[in-house]
N, C-alpha and C positions, 0 to 999 in steps of 0.2 A: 562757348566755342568748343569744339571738340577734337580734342589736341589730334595731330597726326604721328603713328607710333609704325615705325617701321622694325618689323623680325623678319629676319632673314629665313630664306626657306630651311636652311639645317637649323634655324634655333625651332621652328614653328615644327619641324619633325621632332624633335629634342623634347619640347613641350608634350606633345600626341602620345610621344611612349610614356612620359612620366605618368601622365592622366589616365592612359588604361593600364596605369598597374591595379590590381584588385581592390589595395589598400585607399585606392584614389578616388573608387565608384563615385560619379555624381560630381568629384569638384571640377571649380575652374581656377581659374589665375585673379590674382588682381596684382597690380603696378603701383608703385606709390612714390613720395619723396617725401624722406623725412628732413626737417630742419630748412624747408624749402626758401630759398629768394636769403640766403647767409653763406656763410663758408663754409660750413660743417655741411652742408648738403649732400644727401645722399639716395639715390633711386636705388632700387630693388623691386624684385616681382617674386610674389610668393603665393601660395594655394591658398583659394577659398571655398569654405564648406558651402556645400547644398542650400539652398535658401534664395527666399525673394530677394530681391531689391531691396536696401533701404531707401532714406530719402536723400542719402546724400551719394547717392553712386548713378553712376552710369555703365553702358559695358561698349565694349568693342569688340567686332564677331571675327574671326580667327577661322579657317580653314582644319577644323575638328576644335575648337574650344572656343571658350569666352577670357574676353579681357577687362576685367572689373577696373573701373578706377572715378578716384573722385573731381565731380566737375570745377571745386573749386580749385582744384593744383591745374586744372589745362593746360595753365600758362607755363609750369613749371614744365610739366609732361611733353608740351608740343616739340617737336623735331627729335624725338627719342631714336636712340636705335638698336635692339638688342641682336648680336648674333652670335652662331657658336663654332668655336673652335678646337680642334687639334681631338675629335674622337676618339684616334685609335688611342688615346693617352690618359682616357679617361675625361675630358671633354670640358669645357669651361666657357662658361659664359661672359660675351663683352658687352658691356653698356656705355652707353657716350649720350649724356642728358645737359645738352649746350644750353637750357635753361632753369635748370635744378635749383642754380644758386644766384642768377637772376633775379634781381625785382622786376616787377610792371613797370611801365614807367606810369608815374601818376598821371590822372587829368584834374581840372579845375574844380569837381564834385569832391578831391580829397582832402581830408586836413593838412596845414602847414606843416605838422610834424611830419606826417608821411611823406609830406614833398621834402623834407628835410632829409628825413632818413633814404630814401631815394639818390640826392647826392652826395651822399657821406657815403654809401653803398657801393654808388659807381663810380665814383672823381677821387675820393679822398683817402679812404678804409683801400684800398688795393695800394696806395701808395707807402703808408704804414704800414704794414704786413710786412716788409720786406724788412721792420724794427721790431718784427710780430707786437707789431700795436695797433688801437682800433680808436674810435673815435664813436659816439652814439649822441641824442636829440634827448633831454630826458621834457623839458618844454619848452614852450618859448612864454615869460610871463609878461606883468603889465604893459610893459615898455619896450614890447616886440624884439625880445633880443632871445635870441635859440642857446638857449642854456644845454653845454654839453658836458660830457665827461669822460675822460681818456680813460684808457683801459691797458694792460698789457704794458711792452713797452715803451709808452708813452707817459704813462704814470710815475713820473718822477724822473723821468728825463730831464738832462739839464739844456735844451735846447727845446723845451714845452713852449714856450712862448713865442719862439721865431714861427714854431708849427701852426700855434693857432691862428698866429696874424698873418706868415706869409701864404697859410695853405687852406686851411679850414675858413677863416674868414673871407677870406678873398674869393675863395671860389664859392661858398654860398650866398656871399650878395650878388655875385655875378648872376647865379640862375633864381635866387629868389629874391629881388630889390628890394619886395616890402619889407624884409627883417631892416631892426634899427641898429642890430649890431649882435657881438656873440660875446658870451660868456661861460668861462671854462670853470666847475663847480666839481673839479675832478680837488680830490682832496692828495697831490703828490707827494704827503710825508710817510702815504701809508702803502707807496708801489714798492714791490717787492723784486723785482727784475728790470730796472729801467735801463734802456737803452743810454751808452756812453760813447760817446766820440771821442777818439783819441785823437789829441791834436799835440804837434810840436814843443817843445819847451824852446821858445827864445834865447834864452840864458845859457840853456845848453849847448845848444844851437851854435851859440855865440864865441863860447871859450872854447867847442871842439876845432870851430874854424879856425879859433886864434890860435 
C-alpha cells in the first residue's frame, strides 16, 4: 500500500529552497519512523544522497523533489502530515504521524504471539503507562498459556497480581479464547521502581476518630 503523506504548500516551499542550496546538488528527502508500532515512536524526514533505488524503498513525487520512504513502514507513514510554521522566526517544522506508534492489527496468517502482542499493545500497555509500566508476550508454551513479563512499574508492584488476573488475563482470553491461560515469569524481586498505592491505615484511622 502506499501510505498517503500530506505537506503543506509552506513546508513543500521549505523543502525547494533547502534542496537547491549548492551543498544539496542532486539530493532528495526520505521520511521514516523509528521504533515504529511502540511508544517511543518517532517520524522524521531527512536528505537523501544521489543514488538509485534500493530494494527496499520506494518514492513519492513532490512538486520540485522526491520523497523516499520504505514500503514496509506504510502502515506506520499512512495519514502523515508535515507543515511549516512561524518563518519569519526562523521557521520549524510540525509532524503529526497518528500511526507511528500503532500496530497493524493482525490477521489469521499471524503468529499467536503477534496476536498477543497486538492486544497488550492496544487494550493493556496504554492502561499501565499511566504506572509507567508495560506488560510484553515472551511465548506462549506447551500448555498454550502466554507467558508474560512486567516491566517498569509493574515489576514488583505490590498489586501485580490483581493486574494480571483482573486486567491482562481477562482481556486476553476475551480477544484470544484459544490461549489456556497466562503466566507472569516477570521475576519482581529484581524491579527497581515499582509502583506503590497508598492506602489508609485503619488503626489510624481509628484512634484519630476516637
Amino acid at each position: 500500500m502506499m501510505p498517503k503523506i500530506h505537506i503543506s504548500p509552506d513546508a513543500q516551499q521549505h523543502f525547494r529552497e533547502l534542496l537547491n542550496e549548492p551543498a544539496r546538488s542532486g539530493e532528495s528527502l526520505r521520511i521514516y519512523v523509528l521504533n515504529p508500532g511502540s511508544r517511543e515512536a518517532h517520524c522524521g524526514i531527512g536528505y537523501r544522497a544521489a543514488g538509485p533505488l534500493a530494494e527496499d524503498e520506494a518514492v513519492l513525487p513532490f512538486e520540485g523533489f522526491l520523497l523516499h520512504y520504505r514500503p514496509s513502514q506504510s502502515f506506520y507513514l499512512d495519514g502523515v502530515r508535515v507543515d511549516y510554521k512561524d518563518a519569519r522566526r526562523g521557521g520549524r517544522l510540525i509532524m503529526k504521524a497518528p500511526n507511528a506508534a500503532r500496530l497493524p492489527e493482525p490477521d489469521a496468517m499471524d503468529s499467536l504471539e503477534e496476536r498477543i502482542t497486538y492486544v497488550l499493545e492496544t487494550e493493556i500497555n496504554p492502561d499501565l503507562a499511566a504506572h509507567d509500566g508495560s506488560v510484553t508476550v515472551e511465548r506462549v508454551d506447551e500448555q498454550g498459556r502466554a507467558l508474560v513479563r512486567f516491566a517498569g512499574g509493574c515489576q514488583g508492584c505490590a498489586v501485580v497480581n490483581q493486574t494480571l488476573s483482573g486486567l491482562v488475563e481477562k482481556t486476553l482470553l476475551a480477544h484470544i479464547p484459544e490461549l489456556s491461560g497466562i503466566k507472569d515469569v516477570t521475576n519482581h524481586a529484581e524491579g527497581t521502581n515499582p509502583f506503590h498505592t497508598i492506602r489508609p491505615n485503619p488503626q489510624r484511622q481509628s484512634s484519630a476518630a476516637g
